[in-house]
C-alpha positions in Angstrom: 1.9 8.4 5.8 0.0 8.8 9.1 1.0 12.5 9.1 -0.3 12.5 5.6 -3.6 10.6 6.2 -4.6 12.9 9.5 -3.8 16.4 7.6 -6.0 14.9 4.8 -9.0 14.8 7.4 -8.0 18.1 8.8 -6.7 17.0 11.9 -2.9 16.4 11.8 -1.3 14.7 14.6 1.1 17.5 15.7 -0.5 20.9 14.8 -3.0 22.5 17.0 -6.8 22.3 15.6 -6.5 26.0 15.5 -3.8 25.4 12.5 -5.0 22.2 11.3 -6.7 23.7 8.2 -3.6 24.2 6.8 -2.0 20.8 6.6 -5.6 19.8 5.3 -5.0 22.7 2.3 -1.4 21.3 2.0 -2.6 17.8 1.7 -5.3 18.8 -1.1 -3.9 21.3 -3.0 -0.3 19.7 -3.4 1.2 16.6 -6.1 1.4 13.8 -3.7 3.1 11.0 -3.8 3.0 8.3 -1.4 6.3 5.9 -1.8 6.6 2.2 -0.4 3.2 2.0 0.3 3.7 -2.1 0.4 4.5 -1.3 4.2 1.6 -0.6 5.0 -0.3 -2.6 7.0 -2.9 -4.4 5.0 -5.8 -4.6 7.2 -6.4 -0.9 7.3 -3.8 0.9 6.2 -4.4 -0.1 2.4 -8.3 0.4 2.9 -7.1 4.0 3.9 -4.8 4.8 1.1 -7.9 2.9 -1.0 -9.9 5.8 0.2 -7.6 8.3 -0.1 -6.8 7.7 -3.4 -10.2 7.6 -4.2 -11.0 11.3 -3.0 -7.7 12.5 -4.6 -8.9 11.0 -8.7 -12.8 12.2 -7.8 -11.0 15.6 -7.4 -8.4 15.6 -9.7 -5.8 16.0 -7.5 -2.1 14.5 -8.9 -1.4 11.4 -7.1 1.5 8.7 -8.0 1.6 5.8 -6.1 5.3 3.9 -5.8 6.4 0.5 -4.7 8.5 -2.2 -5.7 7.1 -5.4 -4.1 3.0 -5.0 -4.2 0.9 -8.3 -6.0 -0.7 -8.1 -9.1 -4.1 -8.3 -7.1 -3.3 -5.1 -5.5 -1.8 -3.4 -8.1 -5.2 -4.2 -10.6 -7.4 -3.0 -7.4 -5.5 0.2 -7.3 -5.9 0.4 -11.2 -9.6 -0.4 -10.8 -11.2 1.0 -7.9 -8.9 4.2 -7.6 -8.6 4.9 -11.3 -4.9 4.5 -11.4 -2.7 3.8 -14.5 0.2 1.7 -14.0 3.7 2.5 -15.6 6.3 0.3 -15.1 10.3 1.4 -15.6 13.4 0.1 -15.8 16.7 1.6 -14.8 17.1 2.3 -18.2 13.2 4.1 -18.7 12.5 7.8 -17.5 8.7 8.3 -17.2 7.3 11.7 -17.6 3.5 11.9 -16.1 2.5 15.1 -17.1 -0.4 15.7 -14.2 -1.6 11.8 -14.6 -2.3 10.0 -11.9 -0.1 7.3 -11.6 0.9 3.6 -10.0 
């Protein structure tokens, strides 16, 4: 996710700042999805996916969001303050999101 975070704020970690600009354009104009995202660190790195995800629903940029082991508290804050919908499956369920942003 770092890689992900620094391209989003056009300055990825391994690309000159000559080419940065197109991890930036990669980062906004792609369907993202950022997976075990309960790894984060929750000090900052959840405020910076908080942000992220932010930007990406003002813009209406396709986002889902995946985890397995994140509290309710979290989850709702997601839902709330990113304008996420949750979907929950089962090993049984397959989900089809047509273009919605997603937790």
């Amino acid at each position: 996710m770092d890689q992900y975070f620094t391209a989003f704020a056009g300055a990825p970690l391994s690309w000159s700042s000559a080419t940065g600009h197109a991890a930036a354009g990669a980062a906004l104009a792609s369907y993202t999805v950022f997976d075990e995202i309960h790894l984060l660190n929750p000090e900052n790195g959840l405020q910076l996916l908080f942000a992220v995800l932010k930007l990406r629903n003002r813009w209406n940029l396709p986002t889902t969001v995946m985890t397995a082991t994140l509290p309710n508290s979290v989850i709702n804050s997601l839902e709330i303050k990113c304008g996420l919908v949750k979907i929950e499956a089962s090993e049984k369920e397959e989900i089809e999101t047509a273009g919605e942003t997603s937790v």
